[in-house]
C-alpha positions as CSV (number, residue, x, y, z in Angstrom):
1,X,-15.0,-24.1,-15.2
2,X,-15.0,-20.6,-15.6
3,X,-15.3,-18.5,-19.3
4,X,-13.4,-15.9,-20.1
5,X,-16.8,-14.5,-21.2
6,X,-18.5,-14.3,-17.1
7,X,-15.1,-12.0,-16.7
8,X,-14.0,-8.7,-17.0
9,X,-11.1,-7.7,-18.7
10,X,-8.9,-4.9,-19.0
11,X,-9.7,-1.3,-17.9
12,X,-13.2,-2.8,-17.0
13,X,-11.8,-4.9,-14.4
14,X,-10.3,-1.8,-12.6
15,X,-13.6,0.5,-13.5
16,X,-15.7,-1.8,-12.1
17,X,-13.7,-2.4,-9.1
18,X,-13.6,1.0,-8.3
19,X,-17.0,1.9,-8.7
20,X,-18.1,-0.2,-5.8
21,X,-14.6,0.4,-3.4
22,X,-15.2,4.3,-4.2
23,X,-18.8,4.0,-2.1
24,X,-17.3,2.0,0.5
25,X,-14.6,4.3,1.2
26,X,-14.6,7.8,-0.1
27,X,-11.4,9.6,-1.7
28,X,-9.0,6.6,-1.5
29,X,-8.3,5.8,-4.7
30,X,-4.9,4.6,-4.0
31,X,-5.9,2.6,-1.4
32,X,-8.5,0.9,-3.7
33,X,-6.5,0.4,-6.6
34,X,-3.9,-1.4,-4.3
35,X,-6.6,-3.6,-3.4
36,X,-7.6,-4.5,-6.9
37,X,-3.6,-5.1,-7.7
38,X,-2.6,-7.4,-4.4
39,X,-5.9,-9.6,-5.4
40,X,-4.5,-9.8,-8.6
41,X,-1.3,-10.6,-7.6
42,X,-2.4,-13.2,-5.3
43,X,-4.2,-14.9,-8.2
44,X,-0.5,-15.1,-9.5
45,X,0.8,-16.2,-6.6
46,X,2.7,-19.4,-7.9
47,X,3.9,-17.0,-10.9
48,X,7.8,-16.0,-10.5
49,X,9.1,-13.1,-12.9
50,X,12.3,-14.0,-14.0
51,X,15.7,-11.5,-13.6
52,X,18.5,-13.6,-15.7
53,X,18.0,-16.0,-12.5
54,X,17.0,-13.6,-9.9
55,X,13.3,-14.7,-8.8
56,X,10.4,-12.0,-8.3
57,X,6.8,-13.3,-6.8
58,X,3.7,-11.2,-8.0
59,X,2.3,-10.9,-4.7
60,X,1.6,-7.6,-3.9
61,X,2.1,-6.2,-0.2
62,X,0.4,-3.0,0.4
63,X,1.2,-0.8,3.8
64,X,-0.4,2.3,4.0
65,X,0.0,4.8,6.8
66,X,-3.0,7.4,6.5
67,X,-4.9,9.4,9.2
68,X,-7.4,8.4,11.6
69,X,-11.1,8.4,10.4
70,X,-10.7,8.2,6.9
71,X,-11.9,5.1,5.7
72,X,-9.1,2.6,5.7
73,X,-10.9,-0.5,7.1
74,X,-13.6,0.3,4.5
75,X,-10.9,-0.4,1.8
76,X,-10.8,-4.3,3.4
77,X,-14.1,-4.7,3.0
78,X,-14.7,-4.8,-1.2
79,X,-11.2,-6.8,-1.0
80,X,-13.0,-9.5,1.3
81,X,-15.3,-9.9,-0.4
82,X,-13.9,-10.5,-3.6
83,X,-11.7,-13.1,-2.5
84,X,-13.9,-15.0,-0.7
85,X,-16.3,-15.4,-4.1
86,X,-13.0,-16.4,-5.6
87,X,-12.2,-19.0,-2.4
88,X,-8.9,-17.1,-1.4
89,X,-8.9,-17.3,2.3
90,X,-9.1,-13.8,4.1
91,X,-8.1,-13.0,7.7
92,X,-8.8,-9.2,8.2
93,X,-7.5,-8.7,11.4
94,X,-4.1,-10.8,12.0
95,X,-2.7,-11.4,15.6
96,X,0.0,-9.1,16.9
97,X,2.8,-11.7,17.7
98,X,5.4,-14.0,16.5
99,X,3.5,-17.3,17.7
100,X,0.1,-16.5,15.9
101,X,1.1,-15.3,12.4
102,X,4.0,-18.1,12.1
103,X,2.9,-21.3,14.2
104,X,4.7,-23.2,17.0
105,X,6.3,-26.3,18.0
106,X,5.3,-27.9,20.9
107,X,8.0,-30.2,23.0
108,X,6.7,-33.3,22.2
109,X,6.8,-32.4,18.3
110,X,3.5,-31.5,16.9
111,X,3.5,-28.5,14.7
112,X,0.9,-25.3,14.6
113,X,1.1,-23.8,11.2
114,X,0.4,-19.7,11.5
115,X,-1.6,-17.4,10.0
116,X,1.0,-16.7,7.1
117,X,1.1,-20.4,6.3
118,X,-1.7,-20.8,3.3
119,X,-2.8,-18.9,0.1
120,X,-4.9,-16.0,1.1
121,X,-5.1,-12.8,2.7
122,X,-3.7,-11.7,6.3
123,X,-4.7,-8.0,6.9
124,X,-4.1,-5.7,9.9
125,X,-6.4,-2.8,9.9
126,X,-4.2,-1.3,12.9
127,X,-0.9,-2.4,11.8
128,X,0.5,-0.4,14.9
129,X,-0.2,-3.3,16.8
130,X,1.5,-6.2,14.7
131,X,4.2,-2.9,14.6
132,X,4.5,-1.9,18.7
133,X,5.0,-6.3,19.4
134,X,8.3,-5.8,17.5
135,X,9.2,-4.4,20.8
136,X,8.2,-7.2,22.8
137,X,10.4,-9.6,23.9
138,X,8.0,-12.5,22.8
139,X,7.7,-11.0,19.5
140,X,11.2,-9.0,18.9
141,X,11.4,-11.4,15.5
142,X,7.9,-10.8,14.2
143,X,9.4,-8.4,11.1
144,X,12.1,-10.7,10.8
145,X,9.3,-13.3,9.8
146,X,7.0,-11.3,7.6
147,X,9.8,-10.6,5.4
148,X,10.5,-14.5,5.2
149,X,6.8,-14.5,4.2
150,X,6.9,-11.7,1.6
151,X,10.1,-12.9,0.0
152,X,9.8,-14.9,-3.4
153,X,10.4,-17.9,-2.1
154,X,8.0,-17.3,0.7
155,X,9.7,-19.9,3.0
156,X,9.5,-19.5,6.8
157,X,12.0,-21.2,8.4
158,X,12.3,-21.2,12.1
159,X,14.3,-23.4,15.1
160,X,11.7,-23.2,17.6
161,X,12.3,-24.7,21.3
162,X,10.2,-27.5,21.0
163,X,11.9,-28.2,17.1
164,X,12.0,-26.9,13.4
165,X,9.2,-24.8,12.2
166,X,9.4,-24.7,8.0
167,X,6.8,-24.0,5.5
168,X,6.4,-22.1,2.2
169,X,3.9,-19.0,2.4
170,X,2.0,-18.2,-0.1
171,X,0.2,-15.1,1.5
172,X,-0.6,-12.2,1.0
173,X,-0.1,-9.3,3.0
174,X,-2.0,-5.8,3.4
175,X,-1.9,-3.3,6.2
176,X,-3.3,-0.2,6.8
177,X,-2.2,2.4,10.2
178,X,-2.3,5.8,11.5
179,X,0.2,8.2,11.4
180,X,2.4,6.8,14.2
181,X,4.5,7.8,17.1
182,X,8.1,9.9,15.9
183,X,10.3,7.3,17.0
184,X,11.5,3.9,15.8
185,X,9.7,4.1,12.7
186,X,12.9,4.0,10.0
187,X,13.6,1.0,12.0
188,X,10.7,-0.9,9.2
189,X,12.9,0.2,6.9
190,X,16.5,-0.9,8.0
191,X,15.2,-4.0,8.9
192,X,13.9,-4.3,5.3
193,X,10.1,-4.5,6.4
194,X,8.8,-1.2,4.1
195,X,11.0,-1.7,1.2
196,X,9.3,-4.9,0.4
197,X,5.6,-3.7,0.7
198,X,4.0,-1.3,-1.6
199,X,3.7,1.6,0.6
200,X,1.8,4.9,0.8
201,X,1.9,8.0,3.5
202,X,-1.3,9.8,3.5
203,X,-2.1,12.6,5.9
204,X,-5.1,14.4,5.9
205,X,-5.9,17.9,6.5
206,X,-9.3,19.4,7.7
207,X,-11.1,20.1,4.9
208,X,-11.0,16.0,3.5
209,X,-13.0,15.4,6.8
210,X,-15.6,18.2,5.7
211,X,-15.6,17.0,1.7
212,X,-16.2,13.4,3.5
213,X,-19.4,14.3,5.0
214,X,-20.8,16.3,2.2
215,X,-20.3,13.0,0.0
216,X,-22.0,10.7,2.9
217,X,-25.0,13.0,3.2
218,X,-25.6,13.3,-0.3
219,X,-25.2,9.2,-0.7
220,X,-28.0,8.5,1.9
221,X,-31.2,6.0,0.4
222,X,-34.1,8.5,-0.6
223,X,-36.2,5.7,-1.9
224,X,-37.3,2.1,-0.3
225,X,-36.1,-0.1,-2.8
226,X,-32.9,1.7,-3.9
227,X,-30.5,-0.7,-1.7
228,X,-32.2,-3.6,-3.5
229,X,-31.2,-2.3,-6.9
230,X,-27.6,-1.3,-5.5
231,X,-26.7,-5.1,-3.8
232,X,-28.2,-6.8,-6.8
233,X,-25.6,-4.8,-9.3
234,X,-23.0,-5.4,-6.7
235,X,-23.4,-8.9,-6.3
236,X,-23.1,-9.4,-10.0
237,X,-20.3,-7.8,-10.3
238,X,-18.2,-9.2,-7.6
239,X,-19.4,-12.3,-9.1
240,X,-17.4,-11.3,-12.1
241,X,-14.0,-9.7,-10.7
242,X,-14.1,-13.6,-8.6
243,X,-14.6,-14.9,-12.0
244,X,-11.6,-13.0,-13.3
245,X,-9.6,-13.8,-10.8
246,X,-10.2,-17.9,-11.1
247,X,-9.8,-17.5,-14.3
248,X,-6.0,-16.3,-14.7
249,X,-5.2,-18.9,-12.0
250,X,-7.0,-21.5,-13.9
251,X,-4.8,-20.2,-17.0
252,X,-1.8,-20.0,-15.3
253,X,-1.7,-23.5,-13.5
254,X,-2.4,-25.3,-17.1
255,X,0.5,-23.2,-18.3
256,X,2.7,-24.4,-15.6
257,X,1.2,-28.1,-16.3
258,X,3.1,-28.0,-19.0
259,X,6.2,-26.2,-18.7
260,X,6.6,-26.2,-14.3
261,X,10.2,-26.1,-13.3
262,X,9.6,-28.1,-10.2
263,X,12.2,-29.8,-8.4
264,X,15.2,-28.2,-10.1
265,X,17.6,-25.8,-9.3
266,X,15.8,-23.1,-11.1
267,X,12.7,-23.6,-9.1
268,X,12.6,-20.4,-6.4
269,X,9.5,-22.3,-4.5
270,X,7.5,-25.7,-4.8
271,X,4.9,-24.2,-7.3
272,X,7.1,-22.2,-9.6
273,X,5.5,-21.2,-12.5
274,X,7.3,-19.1,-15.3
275,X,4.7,-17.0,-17.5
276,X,5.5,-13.2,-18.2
277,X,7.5,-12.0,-20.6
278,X,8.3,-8.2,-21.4
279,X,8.0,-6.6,-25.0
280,X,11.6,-6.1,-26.7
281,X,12.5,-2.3,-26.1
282,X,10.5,-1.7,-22.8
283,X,12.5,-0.6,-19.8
284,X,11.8,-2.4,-16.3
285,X,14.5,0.3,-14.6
286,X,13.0,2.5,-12.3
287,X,16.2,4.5,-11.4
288,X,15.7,7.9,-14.2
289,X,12.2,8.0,-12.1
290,X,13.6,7.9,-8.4
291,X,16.9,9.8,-9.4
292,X,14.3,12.6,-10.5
293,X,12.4,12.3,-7.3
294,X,15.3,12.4,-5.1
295,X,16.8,15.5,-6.3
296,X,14.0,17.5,-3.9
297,X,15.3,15.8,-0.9
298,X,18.1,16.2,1.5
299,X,21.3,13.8,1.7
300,X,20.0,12.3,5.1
301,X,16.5,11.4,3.1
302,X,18.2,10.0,0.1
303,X,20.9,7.8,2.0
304,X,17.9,6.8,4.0
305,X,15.7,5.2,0.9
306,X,18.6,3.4,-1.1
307,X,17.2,0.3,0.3
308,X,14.6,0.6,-1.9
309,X,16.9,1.3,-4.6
310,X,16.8,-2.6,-6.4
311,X,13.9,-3.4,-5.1
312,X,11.7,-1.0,-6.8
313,X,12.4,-2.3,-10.2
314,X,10.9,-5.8,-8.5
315,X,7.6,-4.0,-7.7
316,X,7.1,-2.2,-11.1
317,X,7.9,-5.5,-12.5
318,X,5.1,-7.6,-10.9
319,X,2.7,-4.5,-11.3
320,X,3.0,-4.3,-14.7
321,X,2.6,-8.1,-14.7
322,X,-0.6,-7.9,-12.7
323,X,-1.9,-5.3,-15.5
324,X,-0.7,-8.1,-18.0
325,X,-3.1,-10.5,-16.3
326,X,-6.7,-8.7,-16.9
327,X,-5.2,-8.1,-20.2
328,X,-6.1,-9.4,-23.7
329,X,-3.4,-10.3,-26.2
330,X,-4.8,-9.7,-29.7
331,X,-1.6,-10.6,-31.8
332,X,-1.7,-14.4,-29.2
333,X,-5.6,-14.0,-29.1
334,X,-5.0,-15.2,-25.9
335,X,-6.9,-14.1,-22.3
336,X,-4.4,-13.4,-19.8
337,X,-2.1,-11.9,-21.7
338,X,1.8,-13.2,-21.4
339,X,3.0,-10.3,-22.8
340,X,4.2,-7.6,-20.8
341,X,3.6,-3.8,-23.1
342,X,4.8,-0.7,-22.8
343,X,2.1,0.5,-21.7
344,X,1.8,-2.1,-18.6
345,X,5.1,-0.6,-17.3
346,X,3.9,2.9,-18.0
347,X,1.2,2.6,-15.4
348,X,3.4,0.5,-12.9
349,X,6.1,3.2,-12.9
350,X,3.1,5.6,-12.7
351,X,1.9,3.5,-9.4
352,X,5.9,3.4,-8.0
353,X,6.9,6.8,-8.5
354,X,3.7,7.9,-6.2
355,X,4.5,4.9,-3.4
356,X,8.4,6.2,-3.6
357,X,7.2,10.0,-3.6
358,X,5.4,9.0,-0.3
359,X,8.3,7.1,1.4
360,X,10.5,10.0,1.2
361,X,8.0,12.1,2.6
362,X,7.4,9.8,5.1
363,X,11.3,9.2,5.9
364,X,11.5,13.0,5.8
365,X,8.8,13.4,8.8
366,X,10.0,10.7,10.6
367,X,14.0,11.4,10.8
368,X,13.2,15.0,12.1
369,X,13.4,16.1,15.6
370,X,9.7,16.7,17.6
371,X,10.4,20.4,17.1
372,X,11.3,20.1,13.3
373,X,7.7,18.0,12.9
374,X,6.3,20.5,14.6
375,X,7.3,23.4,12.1
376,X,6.4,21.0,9.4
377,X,3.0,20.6,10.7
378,X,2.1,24.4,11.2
379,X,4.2,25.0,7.6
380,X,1.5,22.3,6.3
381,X,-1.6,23.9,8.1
382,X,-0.5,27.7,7.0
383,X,-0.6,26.1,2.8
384,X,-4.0,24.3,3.7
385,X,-5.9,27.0,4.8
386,X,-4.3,29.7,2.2
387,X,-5.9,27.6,-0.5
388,X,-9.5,27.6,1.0
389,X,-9.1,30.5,2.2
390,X,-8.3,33.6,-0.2
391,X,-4.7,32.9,0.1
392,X,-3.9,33.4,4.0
393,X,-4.0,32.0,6.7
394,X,-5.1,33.7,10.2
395,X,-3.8,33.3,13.5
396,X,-6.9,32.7,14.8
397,X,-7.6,29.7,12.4
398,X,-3.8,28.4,13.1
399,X,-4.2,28.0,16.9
400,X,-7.8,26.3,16.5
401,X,-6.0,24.2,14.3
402,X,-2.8,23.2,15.8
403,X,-4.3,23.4,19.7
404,X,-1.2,26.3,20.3
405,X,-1.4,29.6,22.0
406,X,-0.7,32.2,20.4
407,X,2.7,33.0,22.1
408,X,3.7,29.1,21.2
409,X,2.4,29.8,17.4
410,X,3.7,33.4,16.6
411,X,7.3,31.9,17.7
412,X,7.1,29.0,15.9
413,X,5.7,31.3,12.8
414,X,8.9,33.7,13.2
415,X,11.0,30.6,13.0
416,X,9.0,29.3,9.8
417,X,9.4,33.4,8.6
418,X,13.3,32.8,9.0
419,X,13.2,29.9,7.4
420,X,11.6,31.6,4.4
421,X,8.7,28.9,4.8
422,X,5.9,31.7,5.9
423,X,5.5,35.0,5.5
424,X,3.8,37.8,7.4
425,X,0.9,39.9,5.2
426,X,0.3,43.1,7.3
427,X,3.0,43.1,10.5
428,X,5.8,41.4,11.8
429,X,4.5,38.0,13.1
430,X,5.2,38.9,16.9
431,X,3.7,42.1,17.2
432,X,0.3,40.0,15.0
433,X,-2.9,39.8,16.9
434,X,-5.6,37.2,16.2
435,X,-6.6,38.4,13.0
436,X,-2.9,38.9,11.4
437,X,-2.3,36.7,8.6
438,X,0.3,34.8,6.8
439,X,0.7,32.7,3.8
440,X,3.0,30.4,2.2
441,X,6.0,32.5,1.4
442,X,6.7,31.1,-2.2
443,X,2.6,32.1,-2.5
């Protein structure tokens, strides 16, 4: 049996996570700290929030699109390991079709359970594939059964030629991708595949590469013993964040012991604990926060993201839950606190607002023409390079870093200039030569 005393609680469960996920991948914070959060939430996973008699799981989905070569399949690794000291199964790289991640019936009867049958982790580091085999004919249904998964309920239901395929999931889900191909991506969201991760859109310009390296050269061992001393502080440590975790499932399941609401009609699944409750005056609604965020955004953009409209106030509700759980309640005196504060919310909303921030941007890039990304990616280069770089950008530093001649570039620039987006320092853009600058025009 585990004490509450071998665990670590509150902030310290998040600090200490971090520490070790920040020197396994550099500069991902948000990455990390949906790591910590969908590990939590898994530990919750027979917990169901409660919405008059609306049902909300506390697993947490994370899907983050981010450029290549900048440390997303690091983030897997502190995850793995922390769930496999706490025995939650962990599959880091899932199969890409319909078959492998939800099971099949053979003709003569005998049932395969898939990989999102169980209680642990499935992960794809290159979620393009799991992605691109939605366009396969032996796969076209694979989103169709990850949202079954991801769902409350979690049941996956399926009539498969060979018979009925049914099961309750109690997985966990976490992707990470590059920055895919222009088309078909708002597809994940009409067919209601983003809106019930928690998603972020990263995409990196030069200088995080450079600030990368600097940070792994200074990190290299300059003495013999110093990885002894680092895997020995490690090792304790994840030893505690398991401990943590098998301790609010512990506290949970003797909870449900004794108030389950199995086999009734309130039950969403088999295991249907009810646990949470929020502090009288605290506001779940997320729409003041995405009503503020939406007012930078074109109509197309905002009719675009309503799907995430009611489901949003679901995700702050089961973040704020998982902050609950690493929480002490001094007024109950009780580990794992119950209570959902204020302040829980406060730093769920904070957590929302930057996934829903990101999800514009990302339905923004992706529901433009090639030539319209294309504008958007110089406009995006000319602001990086003006910051580093005095306040201007030169046309000999925009065509190493967009791979354009300079005809292509200057045209595109003049455009931009039109637009009001850029602006020329010394000379009309097409009469500039390599050293002619421009900057951001609201500079």
């Amino acid at each position: 049996m585990v004490s509450k005393d071998d665990c670590l609680w509150g902030d310290e469960f998040f600090s200490t996570y971090m520490e070790h996920a920040r020197k396994m991948s550099y500069n991902n914070d948000i990455l990390h700290l949906s790591g910590a959060l969908s590990l939590i939430g898994q530990s919750l996973r027979d917990v169901y929030l409660r919405i008059d008699q609306q049902h909300i799981g506390c697993r947490v989905h994370p899907f983050i699109v981010q450029s290549s070569g900048t440390g997303k399949g690091s983030v897997f690794s502190l995850i793995q390991k922390v769930s496999r000291a706490a025995d939650i199964p962990f599959e880091q790289e899932g199969t890409a079709s319909t078959a492998g991640i939800m099971g099949t019936v053979k003709q003569n009867g005998e049932q395969r359970e898939g990989e999102l049958a169980g209680s642990g982790f499935v992960g794809w580091t290159e979620a393009q594939t799991l992605l691109k085999s939605a366009e396969q004919t032996h796969s076209s249904d694979i989103l169709e059964v990850m949202n079954m998964a991801m769902d409350p309920s979690g049941k996956v239901a399926k009539t498969l030629s060979g018979g009925k395929l049914e099961y309750e999931s109690n997985t966990s889900v976490f992707c990470t991708t590059y920055d895919p191909e222009p088309n078909g991506q708002l597809e994940l969201i009409r067919q209601g595949f983003l809106p019930r991760t928690l998603f972020f859109y990263r995409i990196m310009q030069e200088d995080f590469y450079d600030e990368i390296n600097e940070m792994r050269d200074e990190k290299i061992p300059r003495s013999r013993d110093s990885h002894k001393r680092r895997v020995k502080q490690i090792d304790r440590d994840i030893e505690k964040l398991a401990n943590t975790l098998t301790y609010i499932e512990n506290t949970v399941w003797e909870h449900g012991e004794q108030h389950r609401k199995e086999d009734t009609y309130y039950a969403a699944a088999k295991n249907h604990i009810d646990y949470f409750y929020v502090d009288e005056g605290v506001s779940l609604n997320p729409s003041p926060m995405m009503d503020e965020v939406l007012e930078d955004y074109s109509i197309n953009v905002r009719r675009q993201a309503r799907p995430f409209k009611t489901r949003m106030m679901n995700k702050v509700f089961r973040i704020a839950a998982c902050f609950a759980a690493v929480d002490y309640d001094e007024e109950q005196n009780l580990y794992v606190s119950r209570r959902i504060t204020g302040e829980h919310v406060d730093k769920a909303m904070s957590i929302c607002k930057r996934s829903f921030k990101n999800t514009l941007e990302f339905i923004d890039d992706y529901s433009t023409t090639a030539a319209d990304n294309d504008l958007r990616q110089i406009e995006r280069k000319v602001d990086a390079i003006s910051k580093n770089n005095g306040g201007y950008a030169t046309l000999q530093e925009l065509m190493a870093e967009t791979y354009k001649s300079k005809k292509e570039l200057k045209k595109s620039l003049a455009t931009l200039s039109e637009m009001e987006k850029v602006e020329s320092a010394e000379m009309p853009i097409q009469a500039m030569n390599g050293e002619g600058k421009v900057k951001p025009a609201n500079q």
